[in-house]
NUDO-596704 format. One line per 2 residues: number of its first residue (from 1); for each residue x, y, z of C-alpha. Coordinates in steps of 0.001 Angstrom, whole numbers. Example, Ala and Ser with C-alpha at 12.3 -4.5 7.8 and 13.67 -1.06 7.14 Angstrom:
residues 2
1) 12300/-4500/7800  13670/-1060/7140
end
This chain:
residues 401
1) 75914/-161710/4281  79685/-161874/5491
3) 80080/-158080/5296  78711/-157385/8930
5) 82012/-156394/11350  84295/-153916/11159
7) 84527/-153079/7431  88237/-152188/6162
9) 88751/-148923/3739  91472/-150150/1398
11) 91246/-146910/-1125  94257/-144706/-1426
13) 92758/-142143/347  91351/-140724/2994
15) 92878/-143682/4558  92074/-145303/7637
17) 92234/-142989/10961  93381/-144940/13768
19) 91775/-145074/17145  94628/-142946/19076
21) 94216/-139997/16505  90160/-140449/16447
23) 90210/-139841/20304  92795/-137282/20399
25) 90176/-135546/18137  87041/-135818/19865
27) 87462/-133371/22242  86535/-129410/23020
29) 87942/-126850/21816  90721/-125133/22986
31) 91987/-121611/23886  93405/-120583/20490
33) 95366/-117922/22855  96460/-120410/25370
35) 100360/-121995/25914  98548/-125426/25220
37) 98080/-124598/21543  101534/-122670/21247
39) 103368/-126096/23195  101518/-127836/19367
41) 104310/-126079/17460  107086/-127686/19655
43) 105742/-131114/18792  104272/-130708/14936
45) 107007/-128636/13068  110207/-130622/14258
47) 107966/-134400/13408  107206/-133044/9913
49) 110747/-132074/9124  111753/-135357/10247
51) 108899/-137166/8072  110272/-135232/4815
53) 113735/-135564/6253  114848/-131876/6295
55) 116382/-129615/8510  116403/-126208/6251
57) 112759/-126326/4700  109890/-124677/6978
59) 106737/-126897/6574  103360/-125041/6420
61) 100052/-126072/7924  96879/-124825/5907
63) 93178/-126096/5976  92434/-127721/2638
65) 93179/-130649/933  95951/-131913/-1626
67) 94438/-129125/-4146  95007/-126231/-1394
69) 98546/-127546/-1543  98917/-127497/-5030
71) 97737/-123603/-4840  99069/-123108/-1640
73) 102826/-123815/-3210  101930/-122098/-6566
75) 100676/-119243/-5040  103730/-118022/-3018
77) 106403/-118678/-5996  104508/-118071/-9338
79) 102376/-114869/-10820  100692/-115279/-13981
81) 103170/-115543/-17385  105813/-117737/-15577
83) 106716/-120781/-17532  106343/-124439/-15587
85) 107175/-127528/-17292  105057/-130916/-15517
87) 106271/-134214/-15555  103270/-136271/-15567
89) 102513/-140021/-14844  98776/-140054/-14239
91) 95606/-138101/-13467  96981/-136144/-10790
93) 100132/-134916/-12585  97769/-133663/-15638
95) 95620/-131919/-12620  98240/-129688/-11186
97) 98927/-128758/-14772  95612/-127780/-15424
99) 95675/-125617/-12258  98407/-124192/-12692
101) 96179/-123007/-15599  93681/-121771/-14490
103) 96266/-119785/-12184  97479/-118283/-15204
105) 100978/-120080/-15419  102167/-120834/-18983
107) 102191/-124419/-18638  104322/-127248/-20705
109) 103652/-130978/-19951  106095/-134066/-21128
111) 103926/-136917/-20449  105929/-140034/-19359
113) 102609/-142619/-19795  101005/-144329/-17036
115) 103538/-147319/-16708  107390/-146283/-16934
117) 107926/-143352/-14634  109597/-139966/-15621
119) 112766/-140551/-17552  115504/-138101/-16142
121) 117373/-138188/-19811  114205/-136831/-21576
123) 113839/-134282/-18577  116957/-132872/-19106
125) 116852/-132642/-22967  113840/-130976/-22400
127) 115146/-128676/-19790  118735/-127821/-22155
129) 116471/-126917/-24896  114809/-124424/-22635
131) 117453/-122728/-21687  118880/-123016/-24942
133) 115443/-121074/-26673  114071/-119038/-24356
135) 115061/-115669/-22662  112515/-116844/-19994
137) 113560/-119859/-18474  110989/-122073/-16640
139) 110022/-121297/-13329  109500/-124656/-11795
141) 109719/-128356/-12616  106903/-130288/-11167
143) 106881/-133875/-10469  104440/-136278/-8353
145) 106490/-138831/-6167  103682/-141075/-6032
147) 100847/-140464/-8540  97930/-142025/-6633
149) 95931/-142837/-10009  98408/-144375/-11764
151) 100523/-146064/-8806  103899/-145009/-10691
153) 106981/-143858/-7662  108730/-142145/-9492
155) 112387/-141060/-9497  113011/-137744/-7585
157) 116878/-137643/-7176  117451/-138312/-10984
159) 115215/-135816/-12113  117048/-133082/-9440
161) 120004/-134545/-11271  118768/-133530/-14440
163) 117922/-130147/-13506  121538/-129443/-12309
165) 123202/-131386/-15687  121074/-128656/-17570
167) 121991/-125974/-15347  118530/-124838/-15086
169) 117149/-122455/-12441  113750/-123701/-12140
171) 112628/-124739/-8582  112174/-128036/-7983
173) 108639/-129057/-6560  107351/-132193/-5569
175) 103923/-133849/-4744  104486/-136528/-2187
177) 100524/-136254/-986  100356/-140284/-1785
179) 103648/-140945/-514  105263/-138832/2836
181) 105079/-141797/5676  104745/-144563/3339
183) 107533/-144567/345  111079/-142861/1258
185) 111355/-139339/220  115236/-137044/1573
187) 113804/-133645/40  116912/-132060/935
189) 119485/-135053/163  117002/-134807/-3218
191) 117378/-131263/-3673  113666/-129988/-3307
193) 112649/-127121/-3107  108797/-127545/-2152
195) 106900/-130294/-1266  103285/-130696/-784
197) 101205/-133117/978  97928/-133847/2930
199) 96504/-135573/6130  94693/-138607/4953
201) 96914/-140526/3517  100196/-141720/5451
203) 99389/-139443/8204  96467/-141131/9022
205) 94382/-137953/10297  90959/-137392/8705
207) 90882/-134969/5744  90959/-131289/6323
209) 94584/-130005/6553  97786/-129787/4276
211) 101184/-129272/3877  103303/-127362/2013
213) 107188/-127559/2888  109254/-124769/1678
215) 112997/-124104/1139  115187/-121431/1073
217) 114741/-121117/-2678  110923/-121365/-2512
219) 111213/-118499/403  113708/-116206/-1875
221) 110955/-117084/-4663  108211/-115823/-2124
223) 110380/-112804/-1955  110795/-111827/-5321
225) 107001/-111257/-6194  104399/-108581/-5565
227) 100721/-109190/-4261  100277/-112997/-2540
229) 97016/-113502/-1567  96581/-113040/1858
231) 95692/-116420/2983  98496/-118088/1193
233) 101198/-115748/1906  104432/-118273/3327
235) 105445/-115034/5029  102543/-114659/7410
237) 103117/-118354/8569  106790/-118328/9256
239) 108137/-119690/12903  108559/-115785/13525
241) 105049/-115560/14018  102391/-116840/16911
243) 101673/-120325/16443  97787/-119238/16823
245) 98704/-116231/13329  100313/-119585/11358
247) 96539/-120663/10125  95246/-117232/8457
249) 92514/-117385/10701  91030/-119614/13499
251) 93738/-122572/13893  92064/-125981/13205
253) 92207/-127324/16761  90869/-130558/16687
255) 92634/-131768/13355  96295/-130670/15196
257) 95524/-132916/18107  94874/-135883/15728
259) 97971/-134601/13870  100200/-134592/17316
261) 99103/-138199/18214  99736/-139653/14718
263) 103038/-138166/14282  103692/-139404/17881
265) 102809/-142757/16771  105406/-142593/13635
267) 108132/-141117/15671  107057/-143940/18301
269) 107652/-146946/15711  110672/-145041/14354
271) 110003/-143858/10135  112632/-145975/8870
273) 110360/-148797/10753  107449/-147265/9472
275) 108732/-147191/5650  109944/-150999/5743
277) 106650/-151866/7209  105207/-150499/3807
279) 107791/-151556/1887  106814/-155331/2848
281) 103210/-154987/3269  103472/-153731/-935
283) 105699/-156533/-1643  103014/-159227/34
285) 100494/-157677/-2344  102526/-157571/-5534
287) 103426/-161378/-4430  99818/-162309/-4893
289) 99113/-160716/-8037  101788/-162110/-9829
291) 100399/-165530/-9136  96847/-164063/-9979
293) 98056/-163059/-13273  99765/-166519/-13865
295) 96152/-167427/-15308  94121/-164840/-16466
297) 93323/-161463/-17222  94296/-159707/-13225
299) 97455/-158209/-13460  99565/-155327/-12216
301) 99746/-151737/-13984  103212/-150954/-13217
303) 105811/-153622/-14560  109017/-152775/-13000
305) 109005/-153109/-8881  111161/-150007/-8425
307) 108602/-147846/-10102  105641/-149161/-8011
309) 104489/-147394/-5167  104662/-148734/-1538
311) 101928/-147012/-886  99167/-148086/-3460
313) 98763/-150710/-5864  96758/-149974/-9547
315) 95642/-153000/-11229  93756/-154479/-14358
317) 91393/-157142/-14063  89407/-157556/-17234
319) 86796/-155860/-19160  84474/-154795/-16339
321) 85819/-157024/-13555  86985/-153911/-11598
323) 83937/-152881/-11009  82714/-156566/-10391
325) 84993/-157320/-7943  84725/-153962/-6163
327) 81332/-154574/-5498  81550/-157684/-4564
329) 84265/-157467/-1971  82400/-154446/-404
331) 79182/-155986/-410  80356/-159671/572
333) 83459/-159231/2800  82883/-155343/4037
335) 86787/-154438/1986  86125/-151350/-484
337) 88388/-151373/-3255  89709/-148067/-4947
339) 88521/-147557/-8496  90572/-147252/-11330
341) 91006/-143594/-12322  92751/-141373/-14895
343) 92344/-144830/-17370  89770/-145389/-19952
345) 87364/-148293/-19683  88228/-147410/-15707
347) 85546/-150218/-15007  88806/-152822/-15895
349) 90874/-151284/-13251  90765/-151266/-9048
351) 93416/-150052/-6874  94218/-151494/-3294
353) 96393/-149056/-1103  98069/-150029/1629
355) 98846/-146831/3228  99124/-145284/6839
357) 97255/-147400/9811  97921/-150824/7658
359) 99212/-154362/9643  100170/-157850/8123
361) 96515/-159052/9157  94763/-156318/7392
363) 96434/-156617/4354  96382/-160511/4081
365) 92738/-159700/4881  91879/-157634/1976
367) 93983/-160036/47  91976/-162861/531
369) 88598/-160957/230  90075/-160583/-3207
371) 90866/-164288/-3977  87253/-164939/-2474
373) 85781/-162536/-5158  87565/-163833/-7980
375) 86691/-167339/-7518  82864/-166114/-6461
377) 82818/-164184/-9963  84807/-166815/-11632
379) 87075/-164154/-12960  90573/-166716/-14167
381) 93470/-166153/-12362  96093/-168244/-10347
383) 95835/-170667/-7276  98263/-169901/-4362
385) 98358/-165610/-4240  97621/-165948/-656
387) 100372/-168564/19  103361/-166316/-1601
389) 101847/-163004/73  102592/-164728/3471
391) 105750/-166064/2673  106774/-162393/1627
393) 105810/-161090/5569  107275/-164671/6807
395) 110487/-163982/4799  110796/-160656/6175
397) 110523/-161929/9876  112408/-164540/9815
399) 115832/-162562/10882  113952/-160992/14267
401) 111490/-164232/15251
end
């Protein structure tokens, strides 16, 4: 009834593709030969290595999603038999584990729990006793920044801080798929050695294309082992070769061009503009729910603000009322909700990102299709979410109106 309009995506993922980058898409082909494509290279490379802020890591295009990352980075440092220890916070920590697997890795998890983040301490007892037991130390350590089920940020300078109080070797590798362009991430002030991440979340460009970011480490790593499988292989994507031999194959034309204009448009707002602007928009959102929860069951997942991600918000609402007020905002107000993942009784849970091509008007948007819902399904919570969401963005104005 009130759906018809423009209808707002407010899942963590693909996220919504603004205009410039949907235009700079629909176009032709283009001479995969020509200097137009090689120019690409003198625009992309340098805006990614600003976006992870590093100057020594070489970031990778390949055409695949976050799980072609995950293989993509896997592929070029481990052969099967090397020992990786995971630090997982949610569904998608526990899935690179598992494919690391099924890659033939020997794989060790310490799972921190859905709520308080990866405890450095614990990391580096873990990582002494390694060293301390086995002639084979682990390979890598991997951690997700943002774990996109669970909605934990966790901490990725502590846990490189860990590694070097154990004086372990293992490479240091990072997911930031939910995070790069929305929560702050220095991978070489952090001391990473690979980072992965996709297209359709803070980047904004449809799904189709990842990234893989590799340092000097991951590159001497590279080195050190036989047979890579041909598509993978860092070596045959290095700035030493033609831009059009980077892809393993035909170049995906149409995704760079909506890549060029949305890194254009981050460089254009300026990323430390572009991470407050998340920072703020998350804050309005955590403002409402803590009024929601002031009176019934709607509450946040993650306690403790500095383990929340800017980028998406999990939350409980009741037995069932996830999936109630999903439907009903999508069906009522034309705002999809994410669903709860990685969680039992996942009907309880939604998730509301605010991530990439997000305003002050779309998220106080989304926020009151959610107030609408709960009264409609006369779910208990709180009067006044809306009121403290806007004071959060009015707060943050104030200094610049």
């Amino acid at each position: 009834m009130f759906a018809n309009g423009r209808t707002h995506l407010a899942i963590p993922g693909p996220s919504i593709s603004p205009d410039a980058v949907l235009r700079a898409m629909h176009r032709t082909s283009d001479d995969i030969y020509g200097a137009d494509m090689a120019k690409m290279a003198d625009t992309i490379y340098p805006a990614l290595k600003a976006l992870a802020m590093t100057t020594v890591a070489e970031p990778i295009i390949y055409v695949g999603n976050g799980h072609a990352a995950w293989e993509a980075a896997m592929a070029n440092t481990l052969q099967a038999g090397d020992r990786v220890l995971v630090l997982s916070t949610g569904l998608f920590g526990q899935g690179w584990a598992n494919q690391a697997r099924r890659m033939g890795a020997d794989v060790d998890v310490i799972d921190f729990g859905l709520t308080d983040g990866a405890d450095p301490a614990r990391t580096r007892d873990a990582l002494a006793a390694d060293l301390a037991q086995n002639k084979t130390p682990y390979k890598a350590v991997f951690l997700s920044h943002v774990d996109t089920a669970s909605g934990l940020c966790n901490p990725v300078a502590p846990i490189r801080a860990a590694l070097d109080d154990a004086g372990h070797p293992a490479l240091f590798m990072v997911d930031c798929i939910a995070s790069l362009g929305c929560d702050r991430f220095e991978m070489d002030a952090w001391g990473v050695d690979v980072v992965v991440a996709t297209s359709q979340k803070g980047l904004m460009v449809p799904p189709g294309i990842c990234f893989v970011y590799f340092g000097p480490q991951a590159i001497a790593a590279r080195g050190a082992l036989g047979v890579v499988p041909a598509y993978w292989d860092v070596q045959t994507r290095l700035p030493d070769n033609p831009f059009h031999w980077r892809f393993g194959g035909t170049p995906p034309v149409q995704h760079l061009h909506g890549l060029c204009a949305a890194l254009d448009m981050i460089m254009a707002e300026g990323l430390d503009n572009v991470l407050n602007r998340h920072a703020v928009l998350a804050r309005s959102v955590w403002a409402a729910f803590d009024v929601w929860a002031e009176q019934g069951p709607v509450a946040l997942c993650v306690a403790d603000p500095a383990l929340r991600a800017h980028a998406v918000t999990s939350a409980i609402a009741g037995p069932g009322n996830g999936l109630r007020l999903r439907n009903w905002t999508e069906t009522f107000t034309g705002v999809t909700l994410g669903v709860g993942i990685g969680r039992e009784q996942g009907d309880d849970y939604f998730r509301v990102a605010h991530m990439g091509h997000v305003n002050a008007h779309g998220i106080l948007g989304v926020l009151g299709a959610m107030d609408a819902g709960l009264k409609a399904l006369n779910i208990p919570h709180g009067r006044g979410a809306l009121e403290a969401a806007v004071t959060v963005i009015a707060d943050a104005t104030s200094a610049t109106a």
